[in-house]
C-alpha positions as CSV (number, residue, x, y, z in Angstrom):
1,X,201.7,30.0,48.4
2,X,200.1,31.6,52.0
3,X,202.3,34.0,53.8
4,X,202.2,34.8,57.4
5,X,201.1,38.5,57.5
6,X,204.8,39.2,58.4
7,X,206.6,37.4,55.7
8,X,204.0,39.1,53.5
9,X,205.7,43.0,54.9
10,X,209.3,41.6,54.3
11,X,208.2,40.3,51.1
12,X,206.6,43.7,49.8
13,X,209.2,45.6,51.0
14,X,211.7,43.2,49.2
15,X,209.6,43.4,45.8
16,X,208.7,47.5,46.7
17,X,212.9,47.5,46.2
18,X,212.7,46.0,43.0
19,X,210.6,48.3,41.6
20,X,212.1,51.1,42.6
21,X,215.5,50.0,41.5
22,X,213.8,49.4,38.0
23,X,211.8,52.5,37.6
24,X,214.9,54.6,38.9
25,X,216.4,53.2,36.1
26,X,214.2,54.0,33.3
27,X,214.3,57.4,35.0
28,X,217.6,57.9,34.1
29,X,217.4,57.2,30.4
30,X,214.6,59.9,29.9
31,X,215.5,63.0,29.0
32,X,214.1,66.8,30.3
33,X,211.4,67.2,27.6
34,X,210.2,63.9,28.6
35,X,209.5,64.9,32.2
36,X,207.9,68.3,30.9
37,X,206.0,67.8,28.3
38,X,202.7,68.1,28.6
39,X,200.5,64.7,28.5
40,X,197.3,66.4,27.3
41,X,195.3,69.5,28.3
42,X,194.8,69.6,32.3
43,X,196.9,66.5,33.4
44,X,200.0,66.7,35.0
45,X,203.3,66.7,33.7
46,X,205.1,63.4,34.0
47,X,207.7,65.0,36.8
48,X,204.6,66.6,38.4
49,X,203.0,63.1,38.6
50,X,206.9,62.0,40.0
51,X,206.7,65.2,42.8
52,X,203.5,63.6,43.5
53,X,204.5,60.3,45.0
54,X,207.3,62.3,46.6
55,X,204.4,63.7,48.2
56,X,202.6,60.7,48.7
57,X,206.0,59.3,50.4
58,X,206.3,61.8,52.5
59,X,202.6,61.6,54.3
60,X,202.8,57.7,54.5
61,X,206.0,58.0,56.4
62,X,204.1,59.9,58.8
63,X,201.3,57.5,58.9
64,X,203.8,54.2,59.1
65,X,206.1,55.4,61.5
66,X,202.8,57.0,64.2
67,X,201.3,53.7,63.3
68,X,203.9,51.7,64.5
69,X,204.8,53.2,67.3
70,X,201.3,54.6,68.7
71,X,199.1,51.5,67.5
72,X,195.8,53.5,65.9
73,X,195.8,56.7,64.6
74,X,194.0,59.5,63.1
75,X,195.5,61.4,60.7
76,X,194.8,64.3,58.1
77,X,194.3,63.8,54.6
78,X,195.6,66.5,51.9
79,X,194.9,68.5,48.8
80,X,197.3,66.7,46.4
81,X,196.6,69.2,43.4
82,X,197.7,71.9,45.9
83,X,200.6,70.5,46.9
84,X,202.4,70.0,43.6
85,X,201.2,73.2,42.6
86,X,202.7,75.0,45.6
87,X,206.1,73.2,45.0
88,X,205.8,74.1,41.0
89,X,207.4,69.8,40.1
90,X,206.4,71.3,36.7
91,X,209.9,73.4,37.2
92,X,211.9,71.1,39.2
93,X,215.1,69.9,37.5
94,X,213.8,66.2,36.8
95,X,217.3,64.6,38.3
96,X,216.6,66.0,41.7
97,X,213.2,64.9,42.3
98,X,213.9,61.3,40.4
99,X,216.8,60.8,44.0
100,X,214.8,62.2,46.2
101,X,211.5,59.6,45.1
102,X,214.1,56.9,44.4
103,X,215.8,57.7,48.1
104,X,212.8,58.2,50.4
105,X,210.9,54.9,48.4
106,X,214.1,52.8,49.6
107,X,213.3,53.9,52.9
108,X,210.2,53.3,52.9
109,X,210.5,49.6,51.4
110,X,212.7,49.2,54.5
111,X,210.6,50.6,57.1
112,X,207.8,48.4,55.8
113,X,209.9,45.6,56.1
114,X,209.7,46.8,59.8
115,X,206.4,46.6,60.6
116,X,206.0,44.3,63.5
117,X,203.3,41.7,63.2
118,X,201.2,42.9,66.3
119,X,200.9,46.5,64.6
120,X,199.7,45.1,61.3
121,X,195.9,45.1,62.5
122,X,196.4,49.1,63.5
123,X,193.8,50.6,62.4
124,X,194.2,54.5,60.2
125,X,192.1,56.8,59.9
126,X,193.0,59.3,57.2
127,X,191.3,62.4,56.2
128,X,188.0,61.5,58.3
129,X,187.4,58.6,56.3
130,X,187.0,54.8,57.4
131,X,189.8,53.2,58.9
132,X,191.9,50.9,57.0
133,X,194.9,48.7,58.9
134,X,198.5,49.5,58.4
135,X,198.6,46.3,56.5
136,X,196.3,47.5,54.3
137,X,197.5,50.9,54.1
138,X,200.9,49.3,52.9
139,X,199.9,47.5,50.2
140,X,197.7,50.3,48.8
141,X,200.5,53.0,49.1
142,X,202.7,50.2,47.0
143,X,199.2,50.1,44.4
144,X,199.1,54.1,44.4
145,X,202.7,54.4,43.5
146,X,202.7,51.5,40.5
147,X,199.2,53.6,39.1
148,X,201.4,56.6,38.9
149,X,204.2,55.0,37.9
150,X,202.1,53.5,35.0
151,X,200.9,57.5,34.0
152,X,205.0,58.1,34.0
153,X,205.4,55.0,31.5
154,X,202.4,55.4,29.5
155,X,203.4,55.4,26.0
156,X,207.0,54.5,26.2
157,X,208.6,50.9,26.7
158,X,210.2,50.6,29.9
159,X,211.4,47.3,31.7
160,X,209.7,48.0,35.1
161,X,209.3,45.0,37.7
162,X,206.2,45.6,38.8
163,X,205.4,44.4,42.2
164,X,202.9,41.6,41.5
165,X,199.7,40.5,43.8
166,X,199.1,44.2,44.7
167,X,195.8,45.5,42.7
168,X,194.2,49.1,42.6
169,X,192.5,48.8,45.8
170,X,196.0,47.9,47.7
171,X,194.3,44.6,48.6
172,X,197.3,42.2,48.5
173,X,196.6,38.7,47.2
174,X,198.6,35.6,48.9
């Protein structure tokens, strides 16, 4: 099936709801030493992987909203291993940080859902590297957030609707 580039936005924001809605809800079955145990030597906890995409939520808001409203822009990257350090996830209570990604992910599936189609082709620049459209930067938020998500689930069974059609590279395939 071929999707006009803004059917594709209303579509990945419908299917970005989905999986938030289905990952929320594994969420809530886990307990506290599943969010805190340690995954192996030197990898991040699975609720400092979750404070993570809180981060990651919070800068792509930034970038979406400018985006939209400003057309191109330049924008700084950031130290992501700094940032969950500095906030210490590792000792956030797990049920705070699980609304907080679930909330600001909703709003974020429905801002995308926004995106008019003449500010698609905007081009980002983030952290000094090549510019990428808002389209593209879309999608590959949507492919950063299942590869963490994937970390979280790793080893456990979890019924997760995974949004389909968005690979690693945040390419999305019609």
């Amino acid at each position: 099936m071929c999707y006009t580039k803004g059917m594709r936005m209303a579509e990945l924001s419908q299917e970005m709801t989905r999986l938030v809605a289905s990952a929320s809800g594994v969420f809530r079955q886990m307990g506290v030493s599943d969010w805190t145990r340690t995954r192996a030597p030197g990898k991040w906890t699975r609720i400092e992987i979750l404070g993570h995409l809180v981060d990651s939520a919070a800068n792509n808001h930034q970038r979406f909203v400018r985006a939209i409203a400003e057309g191109d822009i330049e924008w700084p990257g950031y130290d992501q291993v700094a940032m969950v350090r500095v906030q210490q996830f590792g000792r956030a209570n797990p049920v705070q940080i699980i609304a907080l990604w679930e909330s600001f992910n909703l709003f974020l599936a429905r801002l995308i859902g926004l995106i008019p189609d003449e500010r698609l082709g905007a081009k980002c620049s983030i952290g000094g590297h090549a510019p990428v459209t808002l389209e593209f930067l879309a999608a590959d938020y949507v492919a950063h957030m299942q590869h963490h998500l994937r970390q979280i689930f790793e080893g456990m069974e979890a019924d997760v609707r995974w949004v389909a059609g968005v690979d690693e590279s945040g390419y999305r395939k019609a």
